[in-house]
C-alpha positions in Angstrom: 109.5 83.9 111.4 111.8 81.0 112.1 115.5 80.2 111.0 115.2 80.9 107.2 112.1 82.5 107.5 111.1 84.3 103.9 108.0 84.4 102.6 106.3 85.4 99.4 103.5 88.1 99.1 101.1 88.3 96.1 99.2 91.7 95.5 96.2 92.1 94.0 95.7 93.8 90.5 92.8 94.0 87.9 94.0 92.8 85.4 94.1 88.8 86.0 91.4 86.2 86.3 91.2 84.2 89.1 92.4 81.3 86.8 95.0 82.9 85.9 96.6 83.7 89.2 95.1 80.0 90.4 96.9 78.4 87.8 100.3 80.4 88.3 100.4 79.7 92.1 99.9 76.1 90.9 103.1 76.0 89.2 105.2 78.4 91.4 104.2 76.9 94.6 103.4 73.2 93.8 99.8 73.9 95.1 96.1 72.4 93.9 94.0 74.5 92.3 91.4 74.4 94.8 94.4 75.9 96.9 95.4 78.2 94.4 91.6 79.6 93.8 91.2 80.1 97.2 94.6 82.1 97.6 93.4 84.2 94.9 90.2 84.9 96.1 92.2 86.1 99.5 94.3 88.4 97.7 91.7 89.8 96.0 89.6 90.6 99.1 92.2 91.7 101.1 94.3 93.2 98.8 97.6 90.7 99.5 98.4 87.7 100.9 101.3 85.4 101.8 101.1 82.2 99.2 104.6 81.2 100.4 106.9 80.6 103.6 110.3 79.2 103.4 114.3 79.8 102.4 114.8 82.9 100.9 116.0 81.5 97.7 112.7 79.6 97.1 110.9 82.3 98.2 112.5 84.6 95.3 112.1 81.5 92.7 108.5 81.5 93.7 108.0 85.2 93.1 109.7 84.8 89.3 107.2 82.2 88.6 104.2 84.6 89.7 106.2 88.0 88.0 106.1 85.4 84.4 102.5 86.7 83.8 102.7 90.2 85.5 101.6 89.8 88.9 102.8 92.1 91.1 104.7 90.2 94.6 107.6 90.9 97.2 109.7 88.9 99.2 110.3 89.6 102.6 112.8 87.9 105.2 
Protein backbone atom coordinates (compact mmCIF):
# COMPACT_ATOMS: atom_id res chain seq x y z
CA UNK A 1 0.00 0.00 0.00
CA UNK A 2 1.24 3.48 -0.68
CA UNK A 3 1.82 6.59 1.70
CA UNK A 4 -1.54 6.64 3.60
CA UNK A 5 -2.43 3.44 2.48
CA UNK A 6 -5.74 2.11 4.55
CA UNK A 7 -8.32 0.41 3.16
CA UNK A 8 -11.80 -0.73 4.20
CA UNK A 9 -12.92 -4.50 4.11
CA UNK A 10 -16.63 -5.51 4.07
CA UNK A 11 -17.57 -9.18 5.30
CA UNK A 12 -20.23 -11.00 4.24
CA UNK A 13 -23.24 -11.92 6.51
CA UNK A 14 -26.81 -13.43 5.93
CA UNK A 15 -28.63 -11.20 7.09
CA UNK A 16 -28.68 -8.24 4.40
CA UNK A 17 -30.01 -7.93 0.83
CA UNK A 18 -28.00 -7.05 -1.76
CA UNK A 19 -29.84 -3.65 -1.77
CA UNK A 20 -29.16 -3.16 1.28
CA UNK A 21 -25.45 -3.39 1.32
CA UNK A 22 -25.58 -1.70 -2.45
CA UNK A 23 -27.33 1.19 -1.10
CA UNK A 24 -24.98 1.54 2.06
CA UNK A 25 -21.74 1.42 0.07
CA UNK A 26 -23.57 4.15 -1.98
CA UNK A 27 -23.57 6.45 0.82
CA UNK A 28 -20.29 5.52 2.59
CA UNK A 29 -18.24 5.41 -0.34
CA UNK A 30 -19.82 7.88 -2.80
CA UNK A 31 -20.24 4.93 -5.30
CA UNK A 32 -23.15 4.06 -8.05
CA UNK A 33 -25.31 1.49 -7.41
CA UNK A 34 -24.25 -0.50 -10.21
CA UNK A 35 -20.83 -0.22 -8.30
CA UNK A 36 -22.18 -0.93 -5.10
CA UNK A 37 -24.31 -4.14 -6.41
CA UNK A 38 -21.44 -5.48 -7.84
CA UNK A 39 -19.21 -4.99 -4.67
CA UNK A 40 -21.86 -6.81 -2.87
CA UNK A 41 -22.18 -9.58 -5.01
CA UNK A 42 -18.07 -9.89 -4.51
CA UNK A 43 -18.36 -10.01 -0.95
CA UNK A 44 -20.81 -12.34 -1.01
CA UNK A 45 -19.05 -14.85 -3.23
CA UNK A 46 -15.87 -14.51 -1.81
CA UNK A 47 -16.76 -13.97 1.56
CA UNK A 48 -14.96 -10.19 1.83
CA UNK A 49 -13.77 -7.58 -0.17
CA UNK A 50 -11.99 -4.29 -0.08
CA UNK A 51 -14.82 -1.46 -1.13
CA UNK A 52 -12.30 1.28 0.00
CA UNK A 53 -8.50 2.46 -0.36
CA UNK A 54 -7.34 5.66 1.16
CA UNK A 55 -6.27 7.81 4.43
CA UNK A 56 -6.92 6.06 7.42
CA UNK A 57 -9.32 8.46 8.74
CA UNK A 58 -11.65 8.00 5.66
CA UNK A 59 -11.19 4.63 5.77
CA UNK A 60 -12.59 4.39 9.48
CA UNK A 61 -15.48 7.06 8.42
CA UNK A 62 -16.35 4.63 5.70
CA UNK A 63 -16.59 1.60 7.93
CA UNK A 64 -19.11 3.67 10.45
CA UNK A 65 -21.26 4.38 7.54
CA UNK A 66 -21.39 0.48 6.64
CA UNK A 67 -21.45 -0.61 10.74
CA UNK A 68 -25.01 2.08 10.70
CA UNK A 69 -26.98 -1.04 9.46
CA UNK A 70 -24.93 -3.95 11.01
CA UNK A 71 -22.51 -5.00 8.53
CA UNK A 72 -19.71 -6.43 9.73
CA UNK A 73 -15.98 -4.50 8.26
CA UNK A 74 -12.33 -3.77 9.35
CA UNK A 75 -9.89 -1.40 8.63
CA UNK A 76 -6.51 -2.23 7.91
CA UNK A 77 -3.36 0.16 7.29
Amino acid sequence: SIGNGARTILFNDEVHTFEEVANQLVRAIRCTFARGLALANAVHHIGSAVVYEGHLERCEAVAMVLEEIGLKTRVER
